[in-house]
C-alpha positions in Angstrom: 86.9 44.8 185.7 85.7 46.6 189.2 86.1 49.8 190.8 87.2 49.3 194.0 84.8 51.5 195.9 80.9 51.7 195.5 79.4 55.4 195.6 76.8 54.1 198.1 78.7 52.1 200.5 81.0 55.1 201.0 77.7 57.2 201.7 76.9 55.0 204.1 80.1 55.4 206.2 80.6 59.1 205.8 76.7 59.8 206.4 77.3 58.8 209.9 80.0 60.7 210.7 78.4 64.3 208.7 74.9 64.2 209.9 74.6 66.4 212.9 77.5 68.6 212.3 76.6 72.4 213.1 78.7 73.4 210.5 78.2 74.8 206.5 81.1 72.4 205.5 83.5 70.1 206.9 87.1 67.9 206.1 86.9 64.7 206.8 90.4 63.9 205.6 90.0 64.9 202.3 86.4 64.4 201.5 84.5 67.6 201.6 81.0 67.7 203.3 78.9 71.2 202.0 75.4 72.3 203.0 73.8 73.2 200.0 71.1 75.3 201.1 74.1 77.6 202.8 74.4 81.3 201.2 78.3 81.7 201.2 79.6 85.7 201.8 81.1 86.7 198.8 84.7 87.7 198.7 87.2 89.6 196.9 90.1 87.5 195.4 93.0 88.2 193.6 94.0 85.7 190.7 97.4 86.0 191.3 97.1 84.8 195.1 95.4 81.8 193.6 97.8 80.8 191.1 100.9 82.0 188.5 99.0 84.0 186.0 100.7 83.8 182.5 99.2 85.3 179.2 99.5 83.7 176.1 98.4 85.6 172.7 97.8 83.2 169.9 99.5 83.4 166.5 96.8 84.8 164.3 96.6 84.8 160.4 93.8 83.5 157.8 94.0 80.3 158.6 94.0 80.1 162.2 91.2 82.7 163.6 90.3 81.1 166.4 85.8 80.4 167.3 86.6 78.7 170.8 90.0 77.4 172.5 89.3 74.0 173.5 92.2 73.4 176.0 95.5 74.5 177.4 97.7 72.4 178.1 101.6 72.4 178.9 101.9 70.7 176.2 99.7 72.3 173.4 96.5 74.6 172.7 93.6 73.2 171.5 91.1 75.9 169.4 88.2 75.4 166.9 89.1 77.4 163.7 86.7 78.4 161.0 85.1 75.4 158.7 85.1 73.3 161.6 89.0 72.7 161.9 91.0 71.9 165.2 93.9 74.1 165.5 96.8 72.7 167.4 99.2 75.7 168.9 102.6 75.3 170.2 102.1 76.0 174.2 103.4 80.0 173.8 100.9 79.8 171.2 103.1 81.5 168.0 102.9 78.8 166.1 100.8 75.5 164.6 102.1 72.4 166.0 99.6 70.7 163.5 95.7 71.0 162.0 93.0 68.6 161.3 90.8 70.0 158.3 88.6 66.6 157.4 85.1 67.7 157.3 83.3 66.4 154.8 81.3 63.3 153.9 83.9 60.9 153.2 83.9 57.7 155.0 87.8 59.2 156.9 85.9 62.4 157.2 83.4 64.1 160.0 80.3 66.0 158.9 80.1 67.3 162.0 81.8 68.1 165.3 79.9 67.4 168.6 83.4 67.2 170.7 86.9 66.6 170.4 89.6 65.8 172.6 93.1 66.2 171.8 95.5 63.6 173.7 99.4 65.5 173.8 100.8 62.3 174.7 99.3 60.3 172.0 99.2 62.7 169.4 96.2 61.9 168.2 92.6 64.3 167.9 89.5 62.3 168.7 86.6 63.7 167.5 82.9 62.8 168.4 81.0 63.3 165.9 77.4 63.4 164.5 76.2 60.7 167.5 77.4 58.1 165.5 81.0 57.5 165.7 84.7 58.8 167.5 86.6 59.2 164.5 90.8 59.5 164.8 93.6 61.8 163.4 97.5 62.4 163.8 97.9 66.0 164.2 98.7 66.6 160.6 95.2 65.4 160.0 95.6 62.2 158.7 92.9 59.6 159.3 93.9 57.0 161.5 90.8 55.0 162.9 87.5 54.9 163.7 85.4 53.9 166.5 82.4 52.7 166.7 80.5 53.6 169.4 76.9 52.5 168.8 75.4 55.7 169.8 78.0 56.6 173.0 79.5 59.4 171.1 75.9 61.0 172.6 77.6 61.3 176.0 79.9 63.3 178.3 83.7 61.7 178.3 86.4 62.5 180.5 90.2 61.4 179.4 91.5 58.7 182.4 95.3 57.6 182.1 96.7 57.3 178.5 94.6 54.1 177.0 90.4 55.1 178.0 87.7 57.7 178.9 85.2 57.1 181.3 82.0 58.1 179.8 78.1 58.4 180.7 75.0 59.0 179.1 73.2 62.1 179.1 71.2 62.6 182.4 68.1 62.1 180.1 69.0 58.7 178.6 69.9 56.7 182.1 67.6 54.8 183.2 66.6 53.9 186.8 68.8 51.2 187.9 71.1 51.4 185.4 74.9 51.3 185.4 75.7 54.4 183.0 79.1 54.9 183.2 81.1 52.6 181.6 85.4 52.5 180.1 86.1 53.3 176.8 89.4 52.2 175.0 91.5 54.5 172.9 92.7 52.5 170.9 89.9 49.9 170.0 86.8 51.4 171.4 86.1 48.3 173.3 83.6 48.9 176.3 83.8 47.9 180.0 80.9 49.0 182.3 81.8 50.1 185.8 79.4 47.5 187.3 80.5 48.9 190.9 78.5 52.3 190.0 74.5 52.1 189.7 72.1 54.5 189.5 69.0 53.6 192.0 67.0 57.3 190.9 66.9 59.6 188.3 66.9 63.2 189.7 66.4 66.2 187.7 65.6 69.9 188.0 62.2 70.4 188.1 61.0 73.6 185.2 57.4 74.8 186.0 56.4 76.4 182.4 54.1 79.1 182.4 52.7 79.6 178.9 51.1 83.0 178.0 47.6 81.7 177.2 47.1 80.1 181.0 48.7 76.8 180.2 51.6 75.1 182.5 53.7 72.3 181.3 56.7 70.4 183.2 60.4 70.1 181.7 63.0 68.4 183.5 66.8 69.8 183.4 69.6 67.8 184.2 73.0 68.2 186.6 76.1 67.1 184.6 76.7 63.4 185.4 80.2 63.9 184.4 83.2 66.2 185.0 85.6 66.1 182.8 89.4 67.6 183.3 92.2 67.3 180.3 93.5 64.6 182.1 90.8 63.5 185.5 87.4 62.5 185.4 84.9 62.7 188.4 81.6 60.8 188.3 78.6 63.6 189.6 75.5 62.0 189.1 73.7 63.5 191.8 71.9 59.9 192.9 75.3 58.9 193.6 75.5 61.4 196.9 79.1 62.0 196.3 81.4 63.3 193.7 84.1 60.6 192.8 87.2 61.7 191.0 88.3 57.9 188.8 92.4 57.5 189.1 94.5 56.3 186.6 94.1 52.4 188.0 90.3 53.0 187.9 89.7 53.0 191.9 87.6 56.0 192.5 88.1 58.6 195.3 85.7 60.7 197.0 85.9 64.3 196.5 83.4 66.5 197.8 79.1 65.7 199.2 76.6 67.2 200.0 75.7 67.1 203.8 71.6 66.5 203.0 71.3 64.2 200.0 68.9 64.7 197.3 67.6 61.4 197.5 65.9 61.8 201.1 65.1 65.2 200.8 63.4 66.2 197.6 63.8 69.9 197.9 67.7 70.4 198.7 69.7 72.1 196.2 71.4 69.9 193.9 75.4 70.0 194.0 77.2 70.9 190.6 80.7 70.2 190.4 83.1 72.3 188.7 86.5 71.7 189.2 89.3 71.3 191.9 92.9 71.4 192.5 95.0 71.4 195.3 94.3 74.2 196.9 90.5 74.6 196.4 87.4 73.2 194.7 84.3 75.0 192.8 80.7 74.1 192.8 77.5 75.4 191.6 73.9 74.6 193.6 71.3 74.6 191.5 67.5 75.1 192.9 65.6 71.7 192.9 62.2 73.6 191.5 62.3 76.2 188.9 59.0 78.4 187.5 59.8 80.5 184.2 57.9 82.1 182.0 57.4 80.6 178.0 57.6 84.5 176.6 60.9 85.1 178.8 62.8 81.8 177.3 61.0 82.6 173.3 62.8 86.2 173.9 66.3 84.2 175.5 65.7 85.4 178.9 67.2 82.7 181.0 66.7 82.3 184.8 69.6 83.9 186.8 72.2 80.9 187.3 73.5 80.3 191.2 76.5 81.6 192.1 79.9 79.9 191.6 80.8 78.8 195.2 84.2 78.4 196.7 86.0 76.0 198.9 89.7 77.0 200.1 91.3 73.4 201.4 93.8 76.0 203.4 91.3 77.8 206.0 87.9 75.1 205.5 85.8 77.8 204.2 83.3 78.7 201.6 82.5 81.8 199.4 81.3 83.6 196.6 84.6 84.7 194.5 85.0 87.7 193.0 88.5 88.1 190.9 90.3 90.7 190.8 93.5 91.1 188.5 96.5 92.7 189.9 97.5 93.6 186.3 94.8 96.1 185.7 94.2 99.1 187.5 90.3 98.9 186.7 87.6 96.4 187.1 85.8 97.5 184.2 86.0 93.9 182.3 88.7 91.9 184.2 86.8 90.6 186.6 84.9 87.4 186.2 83.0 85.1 188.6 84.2 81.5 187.1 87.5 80.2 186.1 87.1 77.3 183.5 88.7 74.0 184.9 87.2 71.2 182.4 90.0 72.7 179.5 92.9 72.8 181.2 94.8 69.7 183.6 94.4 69.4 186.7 96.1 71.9 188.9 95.1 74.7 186.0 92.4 77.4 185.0 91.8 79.1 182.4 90.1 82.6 181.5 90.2 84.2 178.3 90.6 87.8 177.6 89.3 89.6 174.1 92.2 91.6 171.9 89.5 94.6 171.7 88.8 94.9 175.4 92.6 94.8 176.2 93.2 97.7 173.7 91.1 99.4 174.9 92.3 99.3 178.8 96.0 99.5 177.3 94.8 103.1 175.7 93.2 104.2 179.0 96.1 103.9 180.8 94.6 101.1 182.9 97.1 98.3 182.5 99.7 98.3 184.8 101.7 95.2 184.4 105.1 96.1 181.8 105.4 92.8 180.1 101.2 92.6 179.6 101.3 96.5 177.9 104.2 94.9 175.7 101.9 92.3 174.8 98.9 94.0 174.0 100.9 96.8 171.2 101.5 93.8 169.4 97.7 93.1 168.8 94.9 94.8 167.0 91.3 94.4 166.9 91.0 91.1 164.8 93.7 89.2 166.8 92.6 86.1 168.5 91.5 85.8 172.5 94.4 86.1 175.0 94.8 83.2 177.5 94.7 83.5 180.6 96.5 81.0 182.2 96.4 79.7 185.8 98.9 77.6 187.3 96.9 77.1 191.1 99.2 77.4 194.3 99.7 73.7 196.3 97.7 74.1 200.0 100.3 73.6 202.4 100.1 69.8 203.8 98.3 68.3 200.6 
């Protein structure tokens, strides 16, 4: 089994059409070119010029509090309940479509959750657990496989066509001049590496520690070497120089690179992928070297994170979003630099809104949208998050 395009050989043809360019970013067809050393204007946007904006409340009751929605998906909601359980709503999300509740230490049980995917077409929950095994459930929660991984449940996983994932080891574990990506069967768990994608160098973010007696010590940080969608994948290793989404047939196109890669230049921002669709794409660029301070991390102080940078396919331009909501009147809480991408399909976002919060703007007068003030007498303070649901606008021409 091959991929049908190398990451490097397509570097090789772009890089001489991108170097020299005067500009931040670039189209060439539809691979984007970004400088990642650029500082983007921020702009105001309003969600509902991006995309349909829908809100779904979830049915709540003592079985189904929700701890974190998973996914959103036309075809179901995904949500971790209490006692690790995965809570599958119907997609207006009144009612259970079906539960897995199998933790435990039973050889069909998981002791532990370190992901789950849910696959709507399948009907089936896979859930990654402990590092040691993918184990497999109907959604009424009963046990229908296992498979054995040897150790690849430690890894990222994206869902590609109906049968694999594509998966990858952490940035930590790959070595130099390894092929880390490899195909993973649904059904089996038999594994195929992608021979056609090797990675020639490890590059990490570079932490400086400063310790409060004097002492400095090094820590490396890693990019996400995988992107995962409900139902795309996109390899973004950073040795690779290019973000490649992997298609159903397991070619690979390229999305989106940086103009100045990090492999020649050892102090250029590293590009973080987080999401496109049609109409734009979203990406994070992360400072190669990093100095913090021991006593600021022991306290959970955290250096700032980089902006969330956009890229509008329509106009060819870059910026800093900041979202505005046409259904409030206020911008107390409903604004929100990032739209989560990896839950929902492509084409979607997501963005959650808390039952006290909305109360709260409902009371001051501050929601202006009929059908959302309808929604919002119907909850109280201990009903679930309210989905925010984005259905992204098609850029004319793509």
């Amino acid at each position: 089994m091959k991929i049908l395009v190398t990451g490097f050989c397509l570097f090789g043809i772009v890089l001489s059409l991108c170097f020299g360019c005067t500009n931040s970013s670039s189209d060439k067809g539809d691979l984007i070119v970004v400088d990642t050393k650029a500082n983007f204007p921020e702009k105001e946007i309003c969600i509902q010029d991006l995309a349909d904006v829908s809100y779904i409340p979830l049915y709540v009751s003592d079985s189904t509090l929700v701890l974190r929605i998973f996914s959103v998906t036309p075809d179901g909601i995904a949500a971790e309940g209490e006692k690790k359980c995965i809570l599958l709503f119907t997609p207006d999300g009144k009612a259970l479509q079906g539960m897995v509740s199998r933790n435990g230490e039973g050889p069909e049980e998981y002791s532990g959750i370190c992901d789950y995917f849910v696959d709507w077409k399948r009907k089936e929950v896979f859930v990654f657990q402990d590092f040691r095994s993918v184990k497999v459930y109907d959604f009424q929660g009963r046990f229908l496989r296992e498979l054995l991984a040897n150790n690849r449940s430690r890894l990222a996983f994206a869902s590609v066509g109906v049968s694999d994932f594509v998966c990858t080891y952490s940035n930590n574990e790959m070595q130099t001049g390894s092929r880390p990506y490899f195909r993973f069967s649904k059904e089996t768990g038999k594994v195929d590496t992608l021979d056609a994608v090797t990675v020639n160098e490890q590059i990490f973010i570079n932490r400086k520690i400063l310790w409060d007696d004097g002492r400095e010590t090094q820590a490396k940080g890693g990019v996400n070497c995988l992107f995962s969608m409900m139902d795309a994948g996109f390899l973004t290793n950073p040795s690779l120089d290019t973000v490649f989404q992997v298609l159903p047939d397991w070619s690979m196109k390229a999305v989106v690179m940086p103009a100045v890669s990090p492999r020649k230049d050892k102090n250029v921002p590293l590009l973080d992928f987080l999401g496109a669709s049609d109409s734009n794409l979203w990406a994070q660029f992360h400072v190669r070297h990093v100095t913090v301070r021991m006593s600021d991390m022991m306290a959970g102080r955290r250096e700032d994170s980089p902006s969330v940078n956009m890229y509008d396919f329509r106009t060819g331009e870059w910026c800093v979003p900041k979202y505005v909501n046409r259904d409030f009147s206020s911008e107390s809480c409903y604004l929100s630099q990032y739209i989560s991408l990896f839950a929902v399909p492509y084409g979607y976002g997501m963005m959650t809104l808390g039952a006290p919060e909305l109360i709260e703007a409902r009371e001051a007068g501050e929601v202006v949208n009929d059908e959302l003030n309808q929604l919002i007498s119907s909850l109280d303070e201990e009903s679930n998050p309210v989905i925010v649901l984005l259905k992204f606008k098609s850029a004319s021409g793509r």
